[in-house]
BALOBA-1460 file (C-alpha; in Angstrom, 3 decimals):
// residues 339
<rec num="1" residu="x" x="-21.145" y="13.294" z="80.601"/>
<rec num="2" residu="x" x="-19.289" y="15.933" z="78.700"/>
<rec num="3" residu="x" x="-15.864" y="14.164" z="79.356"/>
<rec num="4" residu="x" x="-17.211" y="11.245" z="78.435"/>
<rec num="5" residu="x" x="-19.077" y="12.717" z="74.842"/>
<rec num="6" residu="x" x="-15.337" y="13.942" z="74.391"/>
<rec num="7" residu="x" x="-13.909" y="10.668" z="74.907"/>
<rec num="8" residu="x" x="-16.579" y="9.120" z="72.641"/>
<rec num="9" residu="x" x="-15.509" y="12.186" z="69.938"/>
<rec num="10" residu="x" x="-11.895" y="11.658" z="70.290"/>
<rec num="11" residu="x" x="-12.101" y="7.931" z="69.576"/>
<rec num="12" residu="x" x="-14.332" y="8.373" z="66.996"/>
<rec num="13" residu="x" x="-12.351" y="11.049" z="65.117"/>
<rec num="14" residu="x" x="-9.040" y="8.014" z="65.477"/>
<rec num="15" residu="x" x="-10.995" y="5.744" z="63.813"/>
<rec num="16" residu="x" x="-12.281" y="7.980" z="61.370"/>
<rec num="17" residu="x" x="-8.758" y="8.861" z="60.769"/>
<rec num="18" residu="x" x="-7.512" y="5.061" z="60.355"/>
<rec num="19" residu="x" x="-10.476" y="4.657" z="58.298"/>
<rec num="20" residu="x" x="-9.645" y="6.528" z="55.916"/>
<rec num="21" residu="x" x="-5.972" y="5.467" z="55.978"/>
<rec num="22" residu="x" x="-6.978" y="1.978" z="55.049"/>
<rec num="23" residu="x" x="-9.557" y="3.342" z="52.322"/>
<rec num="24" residu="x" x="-6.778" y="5.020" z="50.740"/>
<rec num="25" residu="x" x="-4.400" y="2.210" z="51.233"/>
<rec num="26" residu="x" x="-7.012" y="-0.242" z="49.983"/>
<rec num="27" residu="x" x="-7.451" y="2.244" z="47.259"/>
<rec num="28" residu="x" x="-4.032" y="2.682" z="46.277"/>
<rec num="29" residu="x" x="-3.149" y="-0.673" z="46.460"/>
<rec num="30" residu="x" x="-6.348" y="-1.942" z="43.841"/>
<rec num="31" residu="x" x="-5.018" y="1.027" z="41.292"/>
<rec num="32" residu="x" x="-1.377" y="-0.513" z="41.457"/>
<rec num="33" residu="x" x="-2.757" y="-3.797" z="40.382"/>
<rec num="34" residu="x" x="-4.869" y="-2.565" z="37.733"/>
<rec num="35" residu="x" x="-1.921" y="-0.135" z="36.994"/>
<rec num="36" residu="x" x="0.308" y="-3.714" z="37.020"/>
<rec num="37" residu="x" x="-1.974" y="-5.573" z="35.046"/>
<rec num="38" residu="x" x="-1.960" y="-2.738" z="32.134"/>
<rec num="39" residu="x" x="1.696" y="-3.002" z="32.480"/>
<rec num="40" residu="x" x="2.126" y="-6.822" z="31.912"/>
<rec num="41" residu="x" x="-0.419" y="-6.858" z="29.165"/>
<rec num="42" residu="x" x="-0.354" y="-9.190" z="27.451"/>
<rec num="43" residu="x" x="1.008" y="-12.540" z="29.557"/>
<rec num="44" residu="x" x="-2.032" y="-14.712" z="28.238"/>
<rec num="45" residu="x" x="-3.563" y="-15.222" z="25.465"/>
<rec num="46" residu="x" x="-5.791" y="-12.794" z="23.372"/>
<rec num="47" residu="x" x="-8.923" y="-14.124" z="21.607"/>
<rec num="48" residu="x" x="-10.886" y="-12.201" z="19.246"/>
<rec num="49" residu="x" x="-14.711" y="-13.748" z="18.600"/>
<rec num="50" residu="x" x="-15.793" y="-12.943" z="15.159"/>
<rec num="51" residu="x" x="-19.696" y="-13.169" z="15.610"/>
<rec num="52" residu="x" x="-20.586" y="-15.258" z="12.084"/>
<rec num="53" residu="x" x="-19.636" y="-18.409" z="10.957"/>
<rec num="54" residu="x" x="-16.461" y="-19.701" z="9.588"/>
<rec num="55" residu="x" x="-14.732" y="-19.044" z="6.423"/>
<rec num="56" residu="x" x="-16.674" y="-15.964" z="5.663"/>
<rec num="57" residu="x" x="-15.046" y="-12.598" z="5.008"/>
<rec num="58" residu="x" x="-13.850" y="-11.317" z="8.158"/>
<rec num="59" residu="x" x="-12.171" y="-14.854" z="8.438"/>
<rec num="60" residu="x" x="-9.657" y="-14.486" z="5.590"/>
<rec num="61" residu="x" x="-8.815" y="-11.110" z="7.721"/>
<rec num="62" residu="x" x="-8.918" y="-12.006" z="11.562"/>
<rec num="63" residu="x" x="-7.053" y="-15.521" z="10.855"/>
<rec num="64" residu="x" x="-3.914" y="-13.779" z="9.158"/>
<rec num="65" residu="x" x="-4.203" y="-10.769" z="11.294"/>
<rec num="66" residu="x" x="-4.005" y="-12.498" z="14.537"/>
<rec num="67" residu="x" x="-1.020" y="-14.435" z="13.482"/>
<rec num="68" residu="x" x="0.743" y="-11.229" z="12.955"/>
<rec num="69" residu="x" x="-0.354" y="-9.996" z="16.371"/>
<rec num="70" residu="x" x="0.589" y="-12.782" z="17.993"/>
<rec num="71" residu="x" x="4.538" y="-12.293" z="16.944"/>
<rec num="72" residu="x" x="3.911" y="-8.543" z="17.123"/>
<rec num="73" residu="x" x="2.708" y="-8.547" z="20.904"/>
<rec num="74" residu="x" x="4.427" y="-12.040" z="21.922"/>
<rec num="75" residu="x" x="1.607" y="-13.602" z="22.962"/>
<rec num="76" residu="x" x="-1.088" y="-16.125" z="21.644"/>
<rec num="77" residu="x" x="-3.911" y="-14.722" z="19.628"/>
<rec num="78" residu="x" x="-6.738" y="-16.561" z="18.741"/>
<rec num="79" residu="x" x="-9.364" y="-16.554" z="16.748"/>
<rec num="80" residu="x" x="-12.945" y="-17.755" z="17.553"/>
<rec num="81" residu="x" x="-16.366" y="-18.099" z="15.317"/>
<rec num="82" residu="x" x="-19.516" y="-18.067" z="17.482"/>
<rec num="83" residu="x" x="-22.185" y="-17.148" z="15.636"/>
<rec num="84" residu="x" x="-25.602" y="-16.668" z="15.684"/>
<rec num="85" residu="x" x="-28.286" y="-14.047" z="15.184"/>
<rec num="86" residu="x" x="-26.698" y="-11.909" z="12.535"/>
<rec num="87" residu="x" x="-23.748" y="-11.110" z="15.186"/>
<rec num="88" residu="x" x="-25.567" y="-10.777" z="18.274"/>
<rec num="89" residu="x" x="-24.375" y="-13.719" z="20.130"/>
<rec num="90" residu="x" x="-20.757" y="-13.591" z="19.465"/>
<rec num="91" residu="x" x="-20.867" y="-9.427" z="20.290"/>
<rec num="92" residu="x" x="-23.234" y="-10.099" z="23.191"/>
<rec num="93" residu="x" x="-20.231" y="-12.774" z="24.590"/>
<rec num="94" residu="x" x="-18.006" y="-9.812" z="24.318"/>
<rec num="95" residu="x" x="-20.094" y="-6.895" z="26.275"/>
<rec num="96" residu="x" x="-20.086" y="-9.225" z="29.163"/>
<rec num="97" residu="x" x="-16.762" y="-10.177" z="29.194"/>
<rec num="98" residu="x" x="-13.942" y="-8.690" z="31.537"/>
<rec num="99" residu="x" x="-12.474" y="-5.488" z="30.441"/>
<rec num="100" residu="x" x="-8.982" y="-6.292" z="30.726"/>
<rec num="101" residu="x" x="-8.067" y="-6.531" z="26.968"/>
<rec num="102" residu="x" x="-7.939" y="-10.521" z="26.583"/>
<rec num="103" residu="x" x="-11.787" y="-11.173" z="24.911"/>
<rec num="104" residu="x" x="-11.777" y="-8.934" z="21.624"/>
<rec num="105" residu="x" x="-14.873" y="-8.345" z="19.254"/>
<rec num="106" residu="x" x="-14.183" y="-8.217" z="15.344"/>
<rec num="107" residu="x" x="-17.003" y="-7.613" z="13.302"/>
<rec num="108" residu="x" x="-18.620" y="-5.055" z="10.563"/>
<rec num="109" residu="x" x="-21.020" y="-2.350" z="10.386"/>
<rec num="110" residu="x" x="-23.797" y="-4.723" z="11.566"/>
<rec num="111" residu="x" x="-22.393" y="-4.127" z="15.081"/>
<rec num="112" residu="x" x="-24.360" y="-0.765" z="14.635"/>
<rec num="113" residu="x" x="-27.345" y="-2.159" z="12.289"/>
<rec num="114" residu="x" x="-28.491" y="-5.243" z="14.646"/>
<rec num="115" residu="x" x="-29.622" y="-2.459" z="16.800"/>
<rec num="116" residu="x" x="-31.036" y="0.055" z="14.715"/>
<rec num="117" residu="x" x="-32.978" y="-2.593" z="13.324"/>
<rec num="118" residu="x" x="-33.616" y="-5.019" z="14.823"/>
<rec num="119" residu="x" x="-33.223" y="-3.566" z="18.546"/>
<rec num="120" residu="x" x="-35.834" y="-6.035" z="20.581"/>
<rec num="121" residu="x" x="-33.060" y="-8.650" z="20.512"/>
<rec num="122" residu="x" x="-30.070" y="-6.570" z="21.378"/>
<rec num="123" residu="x" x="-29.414" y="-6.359" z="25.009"/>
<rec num="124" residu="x" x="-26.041" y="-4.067" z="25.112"/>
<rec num="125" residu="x" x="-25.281" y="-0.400" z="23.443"/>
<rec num="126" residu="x" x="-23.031" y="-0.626" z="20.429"/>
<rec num="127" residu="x" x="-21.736" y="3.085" z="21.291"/>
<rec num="128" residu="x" x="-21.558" y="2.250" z="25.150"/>
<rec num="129" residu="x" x="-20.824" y="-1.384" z="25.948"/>
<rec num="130" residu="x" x="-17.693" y="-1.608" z="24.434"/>
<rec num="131" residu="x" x="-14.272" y="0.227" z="23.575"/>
<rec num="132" residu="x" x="-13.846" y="1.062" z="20.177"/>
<rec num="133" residu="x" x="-9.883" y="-0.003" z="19.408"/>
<rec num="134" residu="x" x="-9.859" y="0.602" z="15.395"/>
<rec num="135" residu="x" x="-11.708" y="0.291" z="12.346"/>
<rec num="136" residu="x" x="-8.823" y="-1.718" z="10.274"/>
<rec num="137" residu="x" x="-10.655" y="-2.347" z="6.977"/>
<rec num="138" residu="x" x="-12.998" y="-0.557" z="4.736"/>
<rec num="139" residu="x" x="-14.236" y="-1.185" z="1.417"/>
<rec num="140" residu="x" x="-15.446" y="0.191" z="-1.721"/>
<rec num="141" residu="x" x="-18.617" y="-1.297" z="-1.342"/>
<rec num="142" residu="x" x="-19.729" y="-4.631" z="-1.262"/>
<rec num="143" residu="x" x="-21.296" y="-6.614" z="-4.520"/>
<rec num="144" residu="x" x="-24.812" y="-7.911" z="-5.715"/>
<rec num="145" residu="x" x="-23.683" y="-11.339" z="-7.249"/>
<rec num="146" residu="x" x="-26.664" y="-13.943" z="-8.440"/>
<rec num="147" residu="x" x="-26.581" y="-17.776" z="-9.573"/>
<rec num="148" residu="x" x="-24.393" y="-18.306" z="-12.131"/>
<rec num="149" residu="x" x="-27.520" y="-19.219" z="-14.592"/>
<rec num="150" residu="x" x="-29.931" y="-16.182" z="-14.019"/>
<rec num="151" residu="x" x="-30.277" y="-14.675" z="-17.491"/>
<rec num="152" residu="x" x="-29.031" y="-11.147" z="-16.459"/>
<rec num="153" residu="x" x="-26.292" y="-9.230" z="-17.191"/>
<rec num="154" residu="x" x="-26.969" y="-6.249" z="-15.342"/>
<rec num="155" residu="x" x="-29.673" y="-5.014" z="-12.085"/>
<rec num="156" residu="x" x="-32.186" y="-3.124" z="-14.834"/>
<rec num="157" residu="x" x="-32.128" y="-6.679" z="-16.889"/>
<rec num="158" residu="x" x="-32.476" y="-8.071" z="-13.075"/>
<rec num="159" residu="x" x="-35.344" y="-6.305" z="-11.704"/>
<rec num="160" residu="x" x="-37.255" y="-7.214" z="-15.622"/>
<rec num="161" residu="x" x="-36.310" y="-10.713" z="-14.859"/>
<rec num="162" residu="x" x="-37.726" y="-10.921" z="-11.058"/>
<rec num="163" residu="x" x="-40.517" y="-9.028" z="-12.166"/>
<rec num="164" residu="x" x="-41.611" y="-11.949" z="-14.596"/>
<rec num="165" residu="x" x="-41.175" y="-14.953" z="-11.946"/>
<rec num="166" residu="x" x="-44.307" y="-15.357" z="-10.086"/>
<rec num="167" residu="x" x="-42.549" y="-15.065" z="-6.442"/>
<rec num="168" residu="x" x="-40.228" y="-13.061" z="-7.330"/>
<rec num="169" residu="x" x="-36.624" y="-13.729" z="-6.591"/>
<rec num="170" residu="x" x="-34.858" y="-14.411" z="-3.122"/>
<rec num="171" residu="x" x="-31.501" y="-12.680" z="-1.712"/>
<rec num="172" residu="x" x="-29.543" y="-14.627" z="1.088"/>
<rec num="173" residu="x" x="-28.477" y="-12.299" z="4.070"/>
<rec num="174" residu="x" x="-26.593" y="-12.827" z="7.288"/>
<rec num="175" residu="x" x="-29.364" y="-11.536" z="9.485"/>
<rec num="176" residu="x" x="-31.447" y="-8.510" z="10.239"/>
<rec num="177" residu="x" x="-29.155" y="-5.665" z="10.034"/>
<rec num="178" residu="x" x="-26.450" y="-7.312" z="8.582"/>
<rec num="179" residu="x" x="-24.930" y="-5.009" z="5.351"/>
<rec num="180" residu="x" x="-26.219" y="-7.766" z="3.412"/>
<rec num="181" residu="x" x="-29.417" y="-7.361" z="4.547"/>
<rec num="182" residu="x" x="-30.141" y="-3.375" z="4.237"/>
<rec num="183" residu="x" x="-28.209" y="-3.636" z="0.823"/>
<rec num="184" residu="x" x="-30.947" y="-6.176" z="-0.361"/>
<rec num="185" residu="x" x="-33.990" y="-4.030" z="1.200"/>
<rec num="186" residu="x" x="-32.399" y="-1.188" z="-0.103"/>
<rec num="187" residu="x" x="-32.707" y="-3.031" z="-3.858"/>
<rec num="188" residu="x" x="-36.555" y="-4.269" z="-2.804"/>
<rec num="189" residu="x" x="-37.297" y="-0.612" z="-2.437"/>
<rec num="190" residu="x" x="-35.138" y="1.684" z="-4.968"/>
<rec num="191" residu="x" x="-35.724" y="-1.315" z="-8.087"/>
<rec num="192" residu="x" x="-39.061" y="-1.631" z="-7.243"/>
<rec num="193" residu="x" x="-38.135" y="-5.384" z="-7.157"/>
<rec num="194" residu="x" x="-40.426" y="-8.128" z="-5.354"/>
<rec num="195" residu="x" x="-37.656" y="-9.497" z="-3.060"/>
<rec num="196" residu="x" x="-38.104" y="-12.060" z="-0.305"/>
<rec num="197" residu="x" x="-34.730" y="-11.942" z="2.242"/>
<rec num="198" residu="x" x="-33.814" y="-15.633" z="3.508"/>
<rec num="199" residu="x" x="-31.581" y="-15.240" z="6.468"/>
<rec num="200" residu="x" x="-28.086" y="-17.251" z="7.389"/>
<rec num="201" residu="x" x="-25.205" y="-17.606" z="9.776"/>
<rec num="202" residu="x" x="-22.888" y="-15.408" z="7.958"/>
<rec num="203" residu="x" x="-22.336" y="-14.729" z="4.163"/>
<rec num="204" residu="x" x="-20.482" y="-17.688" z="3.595"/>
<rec num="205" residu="x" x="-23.672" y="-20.024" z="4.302"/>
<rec num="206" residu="x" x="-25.679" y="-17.644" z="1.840"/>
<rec num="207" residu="x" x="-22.642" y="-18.020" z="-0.958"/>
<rec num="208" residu="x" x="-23.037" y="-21.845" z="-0.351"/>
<rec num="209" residu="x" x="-26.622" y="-21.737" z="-0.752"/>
<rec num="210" residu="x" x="-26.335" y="-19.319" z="-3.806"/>
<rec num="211" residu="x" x="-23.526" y="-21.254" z="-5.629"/>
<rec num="212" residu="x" x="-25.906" y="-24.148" z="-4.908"/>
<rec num="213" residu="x" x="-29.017" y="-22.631" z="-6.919"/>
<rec num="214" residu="x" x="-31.085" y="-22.517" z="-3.468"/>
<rec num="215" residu="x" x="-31.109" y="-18.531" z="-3.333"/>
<rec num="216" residu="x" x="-30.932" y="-16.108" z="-6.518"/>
<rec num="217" residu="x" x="-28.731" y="-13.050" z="-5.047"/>
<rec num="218" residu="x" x="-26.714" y="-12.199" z="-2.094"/>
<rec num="219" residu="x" x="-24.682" y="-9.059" z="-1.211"/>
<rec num="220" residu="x" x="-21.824" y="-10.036" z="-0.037"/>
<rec num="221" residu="x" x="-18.119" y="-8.200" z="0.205"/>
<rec num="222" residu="x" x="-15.321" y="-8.878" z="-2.045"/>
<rec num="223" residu="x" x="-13.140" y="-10.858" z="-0.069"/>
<rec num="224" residu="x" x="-15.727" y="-13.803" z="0.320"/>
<rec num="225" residu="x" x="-16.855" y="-13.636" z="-3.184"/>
<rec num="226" residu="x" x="-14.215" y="-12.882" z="-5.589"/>
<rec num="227" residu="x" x="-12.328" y="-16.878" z="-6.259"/>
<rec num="228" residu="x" x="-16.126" y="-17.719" z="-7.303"/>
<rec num="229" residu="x" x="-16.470" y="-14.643" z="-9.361"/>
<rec num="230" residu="x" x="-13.132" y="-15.822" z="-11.437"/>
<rec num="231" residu="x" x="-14.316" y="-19.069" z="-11.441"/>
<rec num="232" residu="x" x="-17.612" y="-18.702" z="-12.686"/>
<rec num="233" residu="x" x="-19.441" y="-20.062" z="-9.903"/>
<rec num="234" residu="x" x="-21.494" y="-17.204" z="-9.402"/>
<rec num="235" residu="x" x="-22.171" y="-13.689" z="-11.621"/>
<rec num="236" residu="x" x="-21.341" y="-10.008" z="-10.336"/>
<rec num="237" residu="x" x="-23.927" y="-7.278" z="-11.505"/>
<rec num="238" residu="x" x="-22.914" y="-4.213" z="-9.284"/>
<rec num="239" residu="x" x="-21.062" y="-2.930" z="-6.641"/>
<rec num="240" residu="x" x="-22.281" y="-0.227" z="-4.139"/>
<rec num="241" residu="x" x="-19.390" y="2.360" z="-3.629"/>
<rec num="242" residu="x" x="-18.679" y="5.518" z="-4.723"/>
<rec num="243" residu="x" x="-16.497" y="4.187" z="-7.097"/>
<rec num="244" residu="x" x="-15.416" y="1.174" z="-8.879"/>
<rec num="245" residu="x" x="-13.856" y="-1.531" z="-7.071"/>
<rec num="246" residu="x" x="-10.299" y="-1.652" z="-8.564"/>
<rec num="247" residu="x" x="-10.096" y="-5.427" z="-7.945"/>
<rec num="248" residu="x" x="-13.334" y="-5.725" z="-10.288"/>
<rec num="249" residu="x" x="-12.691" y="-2.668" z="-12.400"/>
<rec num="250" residu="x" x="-15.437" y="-3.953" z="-14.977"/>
<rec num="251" residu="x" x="-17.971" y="-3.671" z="-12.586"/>
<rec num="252" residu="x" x="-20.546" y="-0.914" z="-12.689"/>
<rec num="253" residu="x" x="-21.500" y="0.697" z="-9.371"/>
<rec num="254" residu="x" x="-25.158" y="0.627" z="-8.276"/>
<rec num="255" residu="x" x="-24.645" y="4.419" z="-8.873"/>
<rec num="256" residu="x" x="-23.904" y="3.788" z="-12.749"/>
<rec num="257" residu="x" x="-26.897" y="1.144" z="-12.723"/>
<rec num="258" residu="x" x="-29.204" y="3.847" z="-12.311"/>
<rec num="259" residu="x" x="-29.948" y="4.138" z="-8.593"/>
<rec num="260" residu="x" x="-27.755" y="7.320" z="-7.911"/>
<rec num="261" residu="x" x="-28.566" y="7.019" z="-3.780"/>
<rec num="262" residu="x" x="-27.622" y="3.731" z="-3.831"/>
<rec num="263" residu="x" x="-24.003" y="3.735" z="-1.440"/>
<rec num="264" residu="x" x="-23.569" y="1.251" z="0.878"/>
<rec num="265" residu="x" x="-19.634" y="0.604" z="2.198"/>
<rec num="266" residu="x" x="-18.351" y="-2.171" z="4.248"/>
<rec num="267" residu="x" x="-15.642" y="-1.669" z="7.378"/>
<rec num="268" residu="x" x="-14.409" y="-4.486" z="9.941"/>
<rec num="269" residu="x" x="-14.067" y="-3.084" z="13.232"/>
<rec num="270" residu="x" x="-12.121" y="-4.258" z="16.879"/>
<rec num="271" residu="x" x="-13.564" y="-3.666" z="19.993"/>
<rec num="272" residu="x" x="-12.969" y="-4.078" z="23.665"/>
<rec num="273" residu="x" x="-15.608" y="-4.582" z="26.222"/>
<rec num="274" residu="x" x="-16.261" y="-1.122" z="28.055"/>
<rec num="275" residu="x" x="-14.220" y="0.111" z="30.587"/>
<rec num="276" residu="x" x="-10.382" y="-1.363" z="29.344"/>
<rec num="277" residu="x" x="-7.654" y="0.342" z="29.922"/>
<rec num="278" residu="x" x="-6.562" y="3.080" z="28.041"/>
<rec num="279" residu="x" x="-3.092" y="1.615" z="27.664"/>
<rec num="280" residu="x" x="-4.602" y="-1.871" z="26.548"/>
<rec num="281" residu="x" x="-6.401" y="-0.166" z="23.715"/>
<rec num="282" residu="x" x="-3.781" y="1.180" z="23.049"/>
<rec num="283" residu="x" x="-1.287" y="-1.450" z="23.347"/>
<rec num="284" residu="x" x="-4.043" y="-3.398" z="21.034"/>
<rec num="285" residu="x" x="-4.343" y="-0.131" z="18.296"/>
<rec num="286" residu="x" x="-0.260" y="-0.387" z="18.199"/>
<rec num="287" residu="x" x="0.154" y="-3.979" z="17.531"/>
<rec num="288" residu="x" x="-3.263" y="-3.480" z="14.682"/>
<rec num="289" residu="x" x="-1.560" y="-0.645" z="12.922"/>
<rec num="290" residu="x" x="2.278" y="-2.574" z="12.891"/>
<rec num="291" residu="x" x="0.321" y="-5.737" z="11.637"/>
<rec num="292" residu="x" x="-1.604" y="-3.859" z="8.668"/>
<rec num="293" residu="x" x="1.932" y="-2.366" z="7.537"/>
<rec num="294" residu="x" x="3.288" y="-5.298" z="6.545"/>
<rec num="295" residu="x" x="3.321" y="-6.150" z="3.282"/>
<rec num="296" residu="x" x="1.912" y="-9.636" z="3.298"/>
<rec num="297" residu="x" x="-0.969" y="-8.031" z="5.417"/>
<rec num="298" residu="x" x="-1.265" y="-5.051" z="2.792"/>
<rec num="299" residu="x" x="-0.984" y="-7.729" z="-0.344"/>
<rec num="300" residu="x" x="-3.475" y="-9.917" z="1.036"/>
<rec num="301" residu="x" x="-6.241" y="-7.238" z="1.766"/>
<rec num="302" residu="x" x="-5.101" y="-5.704" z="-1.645"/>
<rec num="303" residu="x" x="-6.496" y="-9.302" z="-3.508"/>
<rec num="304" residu="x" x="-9.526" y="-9.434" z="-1.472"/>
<rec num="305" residu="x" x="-10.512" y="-5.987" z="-2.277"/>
<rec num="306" residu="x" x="-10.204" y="-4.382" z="0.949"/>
<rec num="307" residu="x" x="-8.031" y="-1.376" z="1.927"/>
<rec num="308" residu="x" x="-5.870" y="-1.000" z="5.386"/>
<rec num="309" residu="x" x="-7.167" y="1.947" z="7.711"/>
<rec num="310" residu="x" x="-5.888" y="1.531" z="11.305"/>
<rec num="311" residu="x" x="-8.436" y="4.363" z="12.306"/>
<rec num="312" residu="x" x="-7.531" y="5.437" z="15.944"/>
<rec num="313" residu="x" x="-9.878" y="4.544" z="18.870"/>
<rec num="314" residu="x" x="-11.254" y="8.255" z="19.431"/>
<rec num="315" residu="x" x="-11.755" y="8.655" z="15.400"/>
<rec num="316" residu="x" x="-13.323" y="4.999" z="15.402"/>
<rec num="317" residu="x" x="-15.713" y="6.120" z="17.812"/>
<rec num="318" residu="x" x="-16.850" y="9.205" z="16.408"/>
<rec num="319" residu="x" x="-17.540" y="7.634" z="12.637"/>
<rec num="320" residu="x" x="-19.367" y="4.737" z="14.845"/>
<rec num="321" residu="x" x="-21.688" y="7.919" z="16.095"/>
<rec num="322" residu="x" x="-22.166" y="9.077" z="12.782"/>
<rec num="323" residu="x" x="-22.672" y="5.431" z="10.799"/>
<rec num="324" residu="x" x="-25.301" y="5.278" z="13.984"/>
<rec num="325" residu="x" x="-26.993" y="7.945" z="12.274"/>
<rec num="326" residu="x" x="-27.054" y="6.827" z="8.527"/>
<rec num="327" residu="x" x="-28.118" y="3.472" z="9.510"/>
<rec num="328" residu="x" x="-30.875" y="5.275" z="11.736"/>
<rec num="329" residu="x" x="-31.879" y="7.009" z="8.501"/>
<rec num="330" residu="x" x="-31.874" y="3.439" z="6.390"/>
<rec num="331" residu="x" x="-34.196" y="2.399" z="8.672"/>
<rec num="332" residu="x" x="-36.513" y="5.138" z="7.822"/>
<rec num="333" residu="x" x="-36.202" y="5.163" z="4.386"/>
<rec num="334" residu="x" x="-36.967" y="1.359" z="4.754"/>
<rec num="335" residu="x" x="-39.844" y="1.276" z="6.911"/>
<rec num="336" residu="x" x="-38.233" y="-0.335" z="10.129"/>
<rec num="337" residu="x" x="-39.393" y="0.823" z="13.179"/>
<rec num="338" residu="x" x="-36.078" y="1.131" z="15.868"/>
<rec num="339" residu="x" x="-37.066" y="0.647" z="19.388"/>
């Protein structure tokens, strides 16, 4: 029995031994191919979902930005609009998608506002379902514009004005969360305005419906706004930077309006799903940061308003953690609970 319990050990330890041998080749062999993969990136084509409808702001950015990534990183880029709760769907699509660098996310600070507040419909972690790659625009703030006929000229002559209608006065927004929704809570609560929120698609729906005399006042960034501002279509009465936007140089800040908290800025972000590559991201931060040097790319952002950043991914991520934590504070100030 003892020669046999050594028999039993010995061939037990081989196998053990070839086990392992096989683990490590199995092992070795699945790292190579990821390893591979990383290396060929990109050999198909790259699509980046923008989570609102078309021809809003982030449009007139992904469109010409993907064409330059395309000749940048020699291979197709694409860019694809599915929309739906204020960003959820289109970012949701993303989360679940395969981390290998080919299904992007471009989208704005609402990435971090749909779950602050309005959490009970978010199913992934804007911090930890997805790769932050760069935040490539920011703003000086987005603008309050109304209908072209509402007889004000500025927010004090605004807030008299909704004060006299018996309902009030209506702001479009592109969902619960959305910039251009806390913006217009954030002017319920500092004006002391009665405000009713109507929400859309994207901004672009609530410009069409504003243009159209079906809502009084939207929030909305430069880029999407500014032809119909030239044109008349629609009025500007503030913007909410820091400072003026140079692009509208004649227009006061909410800050110079009277409402001295009043600071709301806009940034378009890119995203992976969690768990890509580090050399994809990078690969992807590279070809960003080329595109946004060139000077068609820097004279087109410089008409809509909007200034080149190219943050990289580690610096993106820790501004995400702190615009977590102003947003967080909105909500407070605002009365919306965050589950």
């Amino acid at each position: 029995m003892v020669a046999q319990a050594g028999f039993w050990q010995t061939n037990a330890a081989r196998h053990l031994a070839l086990l392992s041998v096989l683990v490590v080749t199995l092992l070795g062999s699945a790292l190579g191919a990821g390893n591979a993969d990383a290396a060929a990136y990109p050999d198909r084509t790259i699509k980046i979902i923008v989570p609102f409808a078309p021809g809003g702001p982030i449009d007139a950015i992904a469109r010409p930005l993907a064409a330059a990534m395309q000749e940048i990183m020699g291979a197709t880029v694409v860019v694809e609009n599915r929309s739906g709760a204020g960003g959820i769907i289109g970012s949701e699509s993303v989360a679940s998608a395969a981390p290998d660098g080919y299904t992007l996310l471009m989208t704005t600070g609402s990435h971090i506002g749909n779950k602050v507040f309005n959490a009970a419909q978010v199913r992934y972690d804007p911090l930890q379902s997805f790769t932050p790659i760069t935040a490539l625009i920011e703003s000086n703030g987005i603008v309050l514009v109304a209908r072209k006929d509402i007889p004000a000229d500025s927010v004090s002559a605004l807030t008299s004005y909704a004060k006299t209608r018996p309902n009030g006065l209506t702001y479009g927004h592109a969902g619960i969360g959305n910039i251009s929704y806390i913006a217009g809570e954030l002017l319920k609560l500092q004006a002391g305005m009665p405000l009713s929120g109507i929400p859309y698609r994207g901004t672009a729906a609530a410009l069409s419906d504003l243009i159209a005399g079906q809502v009084d006042l939207c929030f909305i960034g430069i880029s999407g706004v500014r032809g119909y501002i030239d044109s008349g279509q629609v009025k500007v009465l503030a913007s909410t930077g820091t400072e003026r936007a140079p692009v509208l140089s004649g227009v006061p800040t909410m800050r110079e309006a009277g409402f001295p908290d009043f600071v709301v800025f806009g940034y378009i972000g890119l995203w992976a799903p969690r768990d890509t590559p580090k050399e994809v991201v990078a690969r992807l931060f590279d070809a960003v940061k080329e595109a946004l040097a060139r000077a068609s790319i820097r004279e087109l952002l410089s008409t809509l308003g909007a200034a080149t950043n190219a943050t990289p991914p580690q610096e993106f991520a820790s501004f995400l953690e702190r615009d977590f934590a102003v947003q967080q504070r909105w909500a407070r100030e605002l009365g919306v609970a965050s589950k």
